[in-house]
N, C-alpha and C positions, 0 to 999 in steps of 0.2 A: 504493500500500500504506500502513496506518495507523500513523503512526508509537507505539512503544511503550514506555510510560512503568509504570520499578516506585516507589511511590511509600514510603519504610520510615516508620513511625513509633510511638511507643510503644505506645499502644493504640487502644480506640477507643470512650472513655465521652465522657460528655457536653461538650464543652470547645469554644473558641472555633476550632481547629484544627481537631479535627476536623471541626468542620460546614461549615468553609471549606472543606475537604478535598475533603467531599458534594459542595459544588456547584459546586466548581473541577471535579472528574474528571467531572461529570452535563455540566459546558457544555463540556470540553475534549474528550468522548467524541465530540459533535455536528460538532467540527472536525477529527477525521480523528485523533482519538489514542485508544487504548486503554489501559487502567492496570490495573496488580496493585499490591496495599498490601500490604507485608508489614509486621505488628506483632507487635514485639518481646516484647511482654505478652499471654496470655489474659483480659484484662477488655475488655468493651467493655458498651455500651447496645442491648441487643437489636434495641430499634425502631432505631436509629441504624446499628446493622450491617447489618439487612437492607433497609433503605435502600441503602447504599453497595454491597451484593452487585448492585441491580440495575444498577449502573452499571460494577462494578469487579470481578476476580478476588482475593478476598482468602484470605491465608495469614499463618498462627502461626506465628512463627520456630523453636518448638518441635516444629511437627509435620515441619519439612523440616530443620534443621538440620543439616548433613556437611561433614568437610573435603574430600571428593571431590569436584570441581568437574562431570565430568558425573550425578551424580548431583542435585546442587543445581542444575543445569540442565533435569532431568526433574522435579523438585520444585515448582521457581518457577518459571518458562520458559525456554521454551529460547535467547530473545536479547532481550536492553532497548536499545533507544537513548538511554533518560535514567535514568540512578538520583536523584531526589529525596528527599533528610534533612528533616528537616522535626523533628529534636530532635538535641541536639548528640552524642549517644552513638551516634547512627544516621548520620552522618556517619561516623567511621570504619570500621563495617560499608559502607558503600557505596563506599567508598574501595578496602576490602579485594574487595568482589565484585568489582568495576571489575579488581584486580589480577589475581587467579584465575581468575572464571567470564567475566566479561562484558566482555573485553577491548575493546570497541569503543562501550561505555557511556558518556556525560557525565554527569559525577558533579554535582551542584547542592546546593545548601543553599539552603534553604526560609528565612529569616531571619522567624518571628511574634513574637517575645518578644524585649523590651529587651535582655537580657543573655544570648540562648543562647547564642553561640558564644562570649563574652567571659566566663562566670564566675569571679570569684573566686578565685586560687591563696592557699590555706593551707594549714594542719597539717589534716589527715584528706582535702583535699581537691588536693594537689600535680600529682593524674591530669589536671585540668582543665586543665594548660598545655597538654597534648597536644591538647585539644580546641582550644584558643587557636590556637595554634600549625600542624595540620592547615589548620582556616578560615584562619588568615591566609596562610601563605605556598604552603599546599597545592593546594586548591580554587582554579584561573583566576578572577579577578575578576569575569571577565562570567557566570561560573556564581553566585555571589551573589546571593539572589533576594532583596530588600526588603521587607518589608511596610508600610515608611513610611521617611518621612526620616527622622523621630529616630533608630529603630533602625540605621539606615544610619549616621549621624552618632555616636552613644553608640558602635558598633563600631569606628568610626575611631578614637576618642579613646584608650579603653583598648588596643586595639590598635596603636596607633602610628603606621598610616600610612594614607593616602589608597585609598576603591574607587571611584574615578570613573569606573571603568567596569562598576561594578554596577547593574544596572536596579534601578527602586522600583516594585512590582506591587501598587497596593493592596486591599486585602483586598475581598471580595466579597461585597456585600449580596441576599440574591435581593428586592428589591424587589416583585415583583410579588405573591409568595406574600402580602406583608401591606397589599396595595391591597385593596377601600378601606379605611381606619382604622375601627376599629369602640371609639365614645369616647362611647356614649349615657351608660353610668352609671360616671359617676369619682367614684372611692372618695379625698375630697379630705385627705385623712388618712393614705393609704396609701404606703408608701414600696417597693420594688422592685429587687429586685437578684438576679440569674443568673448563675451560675460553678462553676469548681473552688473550695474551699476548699484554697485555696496558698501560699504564703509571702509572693509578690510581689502578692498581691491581698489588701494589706494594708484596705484601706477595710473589709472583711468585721468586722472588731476596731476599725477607728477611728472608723465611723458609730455605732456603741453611744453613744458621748460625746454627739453629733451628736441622737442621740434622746431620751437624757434629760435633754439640755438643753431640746429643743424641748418634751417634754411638760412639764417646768419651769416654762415658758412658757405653759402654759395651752391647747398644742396637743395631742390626745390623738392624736398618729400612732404609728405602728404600723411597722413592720420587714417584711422577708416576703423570706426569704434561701431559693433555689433552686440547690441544687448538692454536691455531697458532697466528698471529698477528705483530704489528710493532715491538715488542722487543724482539721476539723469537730471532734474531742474538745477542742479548746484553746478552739475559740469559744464550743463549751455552756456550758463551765466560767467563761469572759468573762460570757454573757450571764446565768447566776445569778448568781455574785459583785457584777455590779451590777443585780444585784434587776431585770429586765428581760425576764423569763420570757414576762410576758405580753403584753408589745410585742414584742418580738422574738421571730420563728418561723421557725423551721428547718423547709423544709418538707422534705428530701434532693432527691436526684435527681430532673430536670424531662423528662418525655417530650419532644421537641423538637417535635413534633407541634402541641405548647400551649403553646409559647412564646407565642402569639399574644396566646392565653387568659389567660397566668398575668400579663400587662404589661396590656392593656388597659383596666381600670379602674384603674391607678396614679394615683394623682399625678404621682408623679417616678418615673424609672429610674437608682440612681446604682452605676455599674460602667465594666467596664473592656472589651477587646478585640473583638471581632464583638457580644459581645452587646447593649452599650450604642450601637451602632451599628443595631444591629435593633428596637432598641428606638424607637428613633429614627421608624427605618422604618414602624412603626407609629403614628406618631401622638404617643408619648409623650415628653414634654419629660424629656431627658435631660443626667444631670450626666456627664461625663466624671471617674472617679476617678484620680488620679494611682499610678500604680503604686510599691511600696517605700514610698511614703510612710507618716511617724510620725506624722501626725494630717490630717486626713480634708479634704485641700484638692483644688483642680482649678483649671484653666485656663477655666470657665464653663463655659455648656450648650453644647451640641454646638455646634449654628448656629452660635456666637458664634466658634469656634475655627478659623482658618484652615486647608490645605493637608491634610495627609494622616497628620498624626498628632495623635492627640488627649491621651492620657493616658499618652505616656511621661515617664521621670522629666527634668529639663535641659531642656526648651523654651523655647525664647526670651518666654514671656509670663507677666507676673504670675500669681502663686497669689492664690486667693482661698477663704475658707472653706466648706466644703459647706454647712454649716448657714444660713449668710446666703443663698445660692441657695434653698433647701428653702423658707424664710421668704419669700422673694419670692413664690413661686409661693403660697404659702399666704394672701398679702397680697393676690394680683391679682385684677383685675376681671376679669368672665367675659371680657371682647373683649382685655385685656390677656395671658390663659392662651393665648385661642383663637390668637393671634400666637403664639406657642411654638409651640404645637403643629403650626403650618402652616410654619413655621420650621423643625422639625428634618425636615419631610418631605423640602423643598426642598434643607433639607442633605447628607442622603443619596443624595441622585440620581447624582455622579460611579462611585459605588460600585456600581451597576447591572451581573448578570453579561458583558453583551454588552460593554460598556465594562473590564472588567478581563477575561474570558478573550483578548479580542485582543491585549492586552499581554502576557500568560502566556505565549501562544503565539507570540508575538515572541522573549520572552525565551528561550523553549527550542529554535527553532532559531536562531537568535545563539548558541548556548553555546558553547563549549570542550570539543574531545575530548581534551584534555590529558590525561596520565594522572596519578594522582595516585599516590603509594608508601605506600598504607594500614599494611604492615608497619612501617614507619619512624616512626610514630605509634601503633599500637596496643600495640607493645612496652613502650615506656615508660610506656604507659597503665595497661597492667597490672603492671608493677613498682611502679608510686606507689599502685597500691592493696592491692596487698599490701602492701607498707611501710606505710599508712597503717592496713589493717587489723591489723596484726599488732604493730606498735608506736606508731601513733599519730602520724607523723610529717605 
């Protein structure tokens, strides 16, 4: 019988998450597991939904919502053998089903981003220890899913203590979809970058510098920013205020479809999580952008960067400035590019889905059916945000 995975997460527009998501559930379906995604948000990317519907059962937390446990059972299924978070607010939901509905569920955290489960405790933000607090002591160790060492490491730090028994499941390139590289006509001017516009994907604000230095220079490159989100008003207002309108283009939201399309004549790809890693994939000599960061550096082009994490923030290897990289590629001889380019393909390969679904699927039957006391955490969570809404605390 097929073992059965509900997988929760916030929504499901265009983002590095979810598309790892696609074709984690597309390769883990083929190995005897079945998934339902419930998202906590009604937004998603049409083509990117009905993509995932062909693989996966999905449900709006809104349309099933109840605290009657068999009724939430007749809504989402009637039994999960794994509940996977895969955002930090959706960890204590799954914690909570785990308590109620699906007593006999391994609750997991999906570990994609530098700082989810370790955010930040401040004034407006106090509800985050609970989230801290859940992951660290809550969730069994070997339920901690990795998506790299850094993040593995960064969580130990602010968290205090050792998960040595957390697996590291690297993130999942489908390699094949972008064989062979299609690199007839490179736009040698052209610069490239795919994402949410989001906090920690600060390079979206710090390559501006980056460009109008370069066309300063006497390089007339050009921008070309694919992806929507909460700071898309803050970047517009970036990219007029330095007079940059015309180098710099917002194009919004990217069909995933054409990813292929919208990298292929780059120059360069400079970004951050699955995308700069697909980019890759394709042919295109990629900068890995350092996430958080105040001014637009990286660890080198992909190739160049060891092990399994590229663009977290605290890596053990020198920064170096985007814009010296961009210059290089803009200095080199066609046989000196044509080495990059065969470079980041080679570099990608560990990343192949056969190579990380067999890990996945290690780490989810290894897990912990430990139970977790979601009530014991989500109480607090909600008092510190009433406090915080209602007085600012």
């Amino acid at each position: 019988m097929n073992k059965r995975i509900l997988f929760i997460n916030l929504y499901f527009e265009m983002g590095g998450v979810e598309t790892l998501l696609l074709r984690l559930i597309r390769e883990l379906k083929a190995k005897g597991f079945d998934a339902t995604v419930l998202l906590l948000r009604k937004a998603y990317d049409p083509v990117l939904l009905a993509q995932l519907q062909e693989h996966a059962t999905v449900v709006f937390l809104s349309d099933i919502a109840t605290p009657i446990p068999s009724r939430m059972r007749s809504r989402l299924g009637a039994e999960f053998d794994y509940i996977f978070a895969t955002i930090n607010y959706a960890l204590i939901l799954a914690a909570l089903l785990q308590q109620f509905v699906y007593r006999k569920a391994h609750v997991l955290a999906g570990v994609y981003q530098t700082e989810l489960f370790c955010p930040p405790v401040m004034a407006g933000f106090r509800h985050h220890q609970a989230i801290r607090q859940i992951f660290r002591d809550g969730v069994p160790d070997q339920n901690k899913v990795f998506g790299n060492d850094a993040a593995k490491a960064h969580h130990e730090r602010l968290l205090g203590r050792s998960f040595s028994q957390a697996p590291v499941v690297p993130l999942m390139i489908d390699i094949d979809k972008y064989f062979p590289p299609s690199r007839e006509a490179v736009d040698r001017h052209k610069i490239v970058s795919i994402g949410r516009l989001c906090d920690f994907k600060t390079y979206n604000f710090t390559m501006l510098e980056v460009v109008k230095t370069l066309r300063a220079q006497g390089h007339p490159v050009t921008y070309h920013i694919y992806g929507d989100g909460p700071d898309e008003a803050a970047l517009r207002a970036a990219i007029s205020e330095q007079g940059l309108s015309e180098a710099v283009i917002l194009h919004g939201s990217l069909d995933y479809a054409r990813f292929k399309e919208a990298v292929s004549d780059a120059l360069v790809f400079v970004g951050s999580g699955t995308a700069v890693m697909e980019a890759a994939a394709c042919g295109v000599p990629s900068i890995a952008a350092i996430e958080y960061a105040t001014a637009a550096e990286t660890y080198g082009f992909l190739h160049e960067i060891p092990g399994t994490s590229f663009f977290e923030p605290q890596l053990p290897y020198p920064k170096k400035p985007i814009g010296d990289l961009i210059a290089q590629l803009l200095a080199a001889k066609p046989e000196q590019y044509k080495y990059v380019e065969e470079a980041s393909i080679k570099r990608i390969q560990p990343f192949s889905p056969k190579n990380v679904v067999d890990v996945t699927a290690k780490a989810l039957l290894q897990s912990s059916g430990r139970r977790v006391n979601g009530l014991r955490y989500a109480l607090p969570m909600l008092v510190w945000r009433f406090l915080s809404k209602k007085f600012g605390v």
